[in-house]
N, C-alpha and C positions, 0 to 999 in steps of 0.2 A: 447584567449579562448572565443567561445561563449557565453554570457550570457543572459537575461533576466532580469530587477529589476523591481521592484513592492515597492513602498513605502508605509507604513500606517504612515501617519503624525499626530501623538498621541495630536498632541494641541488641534484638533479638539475635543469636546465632545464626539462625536462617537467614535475615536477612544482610547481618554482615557480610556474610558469604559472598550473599547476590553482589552486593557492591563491588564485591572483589576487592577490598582491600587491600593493598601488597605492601602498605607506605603507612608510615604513622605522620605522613603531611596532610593537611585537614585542607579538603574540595570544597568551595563552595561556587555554585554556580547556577546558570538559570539557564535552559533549554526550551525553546519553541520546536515541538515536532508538528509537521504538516505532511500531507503526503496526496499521493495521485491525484496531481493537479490538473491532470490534463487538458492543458491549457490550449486551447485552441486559435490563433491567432487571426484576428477580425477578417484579413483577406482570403481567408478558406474558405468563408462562410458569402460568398458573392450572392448567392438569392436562394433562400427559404423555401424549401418544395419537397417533394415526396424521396428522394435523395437522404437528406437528412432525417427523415424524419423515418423512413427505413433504418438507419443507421441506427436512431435512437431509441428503434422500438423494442430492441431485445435490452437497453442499458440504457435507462434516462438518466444520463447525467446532464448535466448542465452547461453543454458545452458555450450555449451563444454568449451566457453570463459567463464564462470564465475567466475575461480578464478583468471584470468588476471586482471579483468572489477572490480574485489573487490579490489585485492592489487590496483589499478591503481587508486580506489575511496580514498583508503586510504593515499594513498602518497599526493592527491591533498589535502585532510583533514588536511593534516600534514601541508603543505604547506601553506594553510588559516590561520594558527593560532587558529582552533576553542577552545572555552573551554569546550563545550558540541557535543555530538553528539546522535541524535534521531534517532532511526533506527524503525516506524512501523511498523513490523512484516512483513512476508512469509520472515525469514531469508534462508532458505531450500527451494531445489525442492520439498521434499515431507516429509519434516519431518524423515531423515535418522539421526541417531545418529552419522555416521562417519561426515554428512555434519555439524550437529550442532558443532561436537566440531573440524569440521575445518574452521569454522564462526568463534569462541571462540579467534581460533590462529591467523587468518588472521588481527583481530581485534586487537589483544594485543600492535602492536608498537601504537597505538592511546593511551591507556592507560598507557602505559611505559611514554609517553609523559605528563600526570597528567590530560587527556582528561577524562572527565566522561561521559562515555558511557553508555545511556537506551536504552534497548529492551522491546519489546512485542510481544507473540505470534501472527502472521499469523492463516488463515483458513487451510494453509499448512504443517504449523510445527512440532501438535502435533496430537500421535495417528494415524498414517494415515497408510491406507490400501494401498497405491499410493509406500511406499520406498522401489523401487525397482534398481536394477542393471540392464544395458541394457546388450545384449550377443549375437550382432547380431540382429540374427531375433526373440529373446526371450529375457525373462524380468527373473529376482527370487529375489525372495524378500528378502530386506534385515531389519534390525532391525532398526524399529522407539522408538520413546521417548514417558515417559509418562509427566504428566504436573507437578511431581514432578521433574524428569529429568531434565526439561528446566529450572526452577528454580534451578536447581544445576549449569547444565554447567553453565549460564549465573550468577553465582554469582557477579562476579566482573565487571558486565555488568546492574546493579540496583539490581537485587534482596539478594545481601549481606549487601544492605546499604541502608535500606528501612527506612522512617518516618513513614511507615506506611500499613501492608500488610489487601486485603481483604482477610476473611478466606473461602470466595466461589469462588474465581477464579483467575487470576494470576495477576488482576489488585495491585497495589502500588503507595504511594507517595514517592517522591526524593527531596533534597533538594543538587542540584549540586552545586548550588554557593549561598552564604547567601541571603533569601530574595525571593529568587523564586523556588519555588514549580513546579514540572513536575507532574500532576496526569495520568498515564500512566494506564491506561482502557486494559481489556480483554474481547470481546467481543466473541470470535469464542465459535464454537458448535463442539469441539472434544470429548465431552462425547457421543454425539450421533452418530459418525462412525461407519460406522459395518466392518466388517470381515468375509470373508467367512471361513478363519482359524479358526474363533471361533464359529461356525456352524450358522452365521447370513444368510441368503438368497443373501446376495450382497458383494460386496468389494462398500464404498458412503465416500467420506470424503466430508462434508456439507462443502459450498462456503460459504455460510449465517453468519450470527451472529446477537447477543444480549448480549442485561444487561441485567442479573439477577435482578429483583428485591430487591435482598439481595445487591448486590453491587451498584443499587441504592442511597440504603438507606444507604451504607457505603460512598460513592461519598460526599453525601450530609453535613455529618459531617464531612467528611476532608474538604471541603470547607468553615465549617463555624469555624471549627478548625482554618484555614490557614486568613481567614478575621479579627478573633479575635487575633493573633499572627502577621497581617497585613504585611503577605506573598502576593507575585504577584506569579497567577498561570497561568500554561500553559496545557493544554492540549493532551495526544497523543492518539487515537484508530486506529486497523487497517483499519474497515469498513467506508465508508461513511455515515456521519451525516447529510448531506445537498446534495441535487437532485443538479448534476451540470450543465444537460442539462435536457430540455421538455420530460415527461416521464420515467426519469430514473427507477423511481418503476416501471414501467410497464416492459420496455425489458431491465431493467438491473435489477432486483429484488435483486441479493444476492449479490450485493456490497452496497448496503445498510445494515445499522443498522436496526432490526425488529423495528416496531411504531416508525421509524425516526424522525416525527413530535413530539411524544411524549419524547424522547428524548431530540432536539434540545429546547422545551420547560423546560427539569428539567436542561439544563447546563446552559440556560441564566438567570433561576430563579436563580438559587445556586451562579450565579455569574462566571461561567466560560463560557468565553466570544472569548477563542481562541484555536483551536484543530487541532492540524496535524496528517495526515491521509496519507494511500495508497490506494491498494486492486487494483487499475483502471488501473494504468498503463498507468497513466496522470496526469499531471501537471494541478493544477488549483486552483482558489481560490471563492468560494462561499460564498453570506452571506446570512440572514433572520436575521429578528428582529421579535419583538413583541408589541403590542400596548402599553405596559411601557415604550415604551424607548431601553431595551435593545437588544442589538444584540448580534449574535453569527459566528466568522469567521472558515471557513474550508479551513487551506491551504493543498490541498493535493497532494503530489509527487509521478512523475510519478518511474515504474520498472530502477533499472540501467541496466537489464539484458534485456530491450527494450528498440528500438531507441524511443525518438533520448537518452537514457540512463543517465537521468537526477541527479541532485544531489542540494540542497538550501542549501542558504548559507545567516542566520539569523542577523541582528546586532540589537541590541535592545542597547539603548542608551539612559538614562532619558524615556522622554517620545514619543521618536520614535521609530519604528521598520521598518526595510528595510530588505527586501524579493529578495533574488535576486537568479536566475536560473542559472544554470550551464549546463554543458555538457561533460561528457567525450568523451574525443578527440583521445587519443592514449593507447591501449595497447601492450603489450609485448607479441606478438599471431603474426603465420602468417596469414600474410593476402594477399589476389591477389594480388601480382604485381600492381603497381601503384594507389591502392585503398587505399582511407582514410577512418579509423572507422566508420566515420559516416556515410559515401556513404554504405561500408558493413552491417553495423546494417538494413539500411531503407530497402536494397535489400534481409534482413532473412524476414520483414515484405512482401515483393511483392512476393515470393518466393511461401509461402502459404498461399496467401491471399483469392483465389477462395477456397479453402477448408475453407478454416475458415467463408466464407462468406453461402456458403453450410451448415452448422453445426448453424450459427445462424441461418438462416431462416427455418433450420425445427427443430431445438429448439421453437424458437419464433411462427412459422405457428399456432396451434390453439389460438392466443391472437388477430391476424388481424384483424378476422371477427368482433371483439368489435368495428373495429374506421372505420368502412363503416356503414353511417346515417343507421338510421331503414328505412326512405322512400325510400334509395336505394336497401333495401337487397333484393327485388324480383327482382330486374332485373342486380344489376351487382356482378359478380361471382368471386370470388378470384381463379386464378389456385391452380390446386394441387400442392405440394409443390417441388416437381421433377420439375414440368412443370415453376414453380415459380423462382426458381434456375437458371434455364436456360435463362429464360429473363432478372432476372434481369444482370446476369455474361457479357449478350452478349451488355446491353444495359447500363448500368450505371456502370460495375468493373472498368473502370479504376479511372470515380467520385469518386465512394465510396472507390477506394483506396488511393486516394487523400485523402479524407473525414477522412477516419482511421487515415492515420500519420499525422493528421492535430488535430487529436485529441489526439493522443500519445506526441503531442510533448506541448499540452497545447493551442493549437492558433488555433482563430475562421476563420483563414483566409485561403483559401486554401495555402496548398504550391504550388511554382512555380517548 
């Protein structure tokens, strides 16, 4: 099996830190992280047509395969031995209650196994104007959840077994194995979806998110709760905490956390020091610090439901922690004749990539003219965005498609 490791060697200062130590009782334990499963549940999918295939044009995930791509995450899960598993949130293509509570099932042999499994909502999950059945060349909507729902179906998935619920949003603390603490963050904006069902001007399910300042302030004393009872805490949110690449705020605004900066400064002040994430659909790990001394890690996993269809796999040990990358390899799905998974996943990514590249640049087109100098803007002209599209598709698509699964897959390198 492919992997990836990444070691944090906790003797260091720096990374004792990260661990947050509060306790001289020695953790040891094994974590499966997976994330944005958006698991799509088989009767959505009634008949294959231009419907879906619009859907999938601006984001090839892998929807049809996704419940091969989850049982097949699950089985390797099983396989590890893990004693916890984190799942940051888009558990759903769109927040459909058949897909939630076939999330719920697919999950259970993990559980049956004594595996303590956390969840947290996605931008995708709850409320959404998006849960639709495909029908061809048409969509009809089917019944999403509200943020009471999710916190039902996923009972026995953290929120039946809480140290600690906020009463503004779906964030909780967990205490899976004695000693360490998961504070498990809700950060998405599904109060503010609209509906045109419910006579709003649009169907919008917001990408974005934020902390409440009410769940701030609730953060802040679970944390000094968990230092005084000299718990080690971890972290989970779905959005990005930390820029992973140059500009992220800028052309990637809503996988960020809102006041990111502001943020990343109240988890290293409070003393949490390490948070896993999704939302990107890339593997990576980011840090900042502050001029105290403390820093703040962001490991965050990439989509299983995009190549290269990633999964971590945690050891925390004393005062080590080793990070290591996975990949699934095989499901139970036909596939072309002589094609391996992985070759198929990269090729849903090449498939609709000129469309997807289309879709960002005239998303992105009015924010360019900011990064051409002031003493250039009389004389050199940004094409219009049509005309923009076209050059770059004809001159740099195959680069930047390289560049894309080179970022999905978590590595600065191109692939060969």
């Amino acid at each position: 099996m492919k992997r990836v490791a990444y070691f944090l060697f906790l003797a260091s200062s720096l990374f004792l830190s990260s661990l947050n130590f509060m306790t001289a009782q020695t953790i040891k334990t094994k974590i499966g992280v997976i994330s944005d499963l958006h698991y799509t549940h088989p009767s959505l999918i009634v008949e294959k047509g231009a419907a879906l295939e619009n859907y999938l044009s601006n984001d090839r995930k892998l929807l049809v395969e996704s419940e091969a791509i989850l049982k097949e995450t699950v089985a390797n899960l099983l396989e590890e031995n893990v004693n916890i598993v984190l799942i940051p949130g888009d558990l759903t293509k769109d927040g459909e209650k058949v897909s939630h509570r076939g999330v719920a099932h697919l999950l259970k042999p993990l559980r049956e196994k004594g595996i303590k499994i956390l969840v947290i909502p996605g931008n995708h999950d709850i409320n959404n104007p998006e849960a639709v059945r495909f029908h061809g060349d048409s969509t009809q909507q089917v019944e999403t959840i509200s943020d009471e729902e999710f916190a039902e179906i996923y009972t026995d998935y953290g929120y039946g077994n809480t140290i600690s619920r906020d009463k503004h949003s779906l964030s909780y603390v967990s205490e899976p194995v004695d000693g360490l603490r998961i504070l498990c963050l809700d950060a998405c904006k599904y109060d503010q979806n609209t509906f045109v069902s419910l006579e709003d001007s649009h169907d919008e399910c917001i990408t974005g998110g934020a902390l409440k300042p009410e769940t701030v302030e609730w953060l802040r004393t679970e944390m000094q709760v968990a230092r005084i009872l000299g718990k080690q805490v971890l972290g989970m949110i779905h959005h990005n905490v930390i820029e992973h690449f140059a500009y992220q705020s800028v052309f990637a605004t809503p996988y960020l956390v809102d006041d990111f900066t502001k943020v990343q400064q109240y988890f290293m002040e409070y003393g949490l020091n390490i948070i896993f994430t999704g939302h990107f659909h890339s593997s990576d790990i980011a840090r900042v610090s502050n001029p105290y001394g403390q820093s703040l890690h962001e490991i965050e996993t990439g989509s299983i439901v995009t190549y290269p269809c990633p999964y971590r796999i945690i050891d925390i040990n004393g005062e080590n922690m080793a990070i290591e990358t996975k990949y699934i390899e095989h499901i139970d799905y036909p596939l072309p004749e002589g094609m391996d998974f992985q070759t198929y996943a990269a090729q849903q990514i090449e498939r609709g990539f000129n469309e997807m590249l289309r879709g960002f640049i005239h998303e992105y087109y009015p924010t360019f003219h900011a990064y051409v100098p002031r003493w250039a803007r009389s004389f050199v002209t940004i094409p219009h965005a049509e005309e923009l599209t076209d050059i770059v598709m004809s001159h740099l698509s195959p680069s930047a498609l390289n560049m894309l699964l080179a970022h999905y897959r978590g590595n600065e390198n191109l692939l060969d």
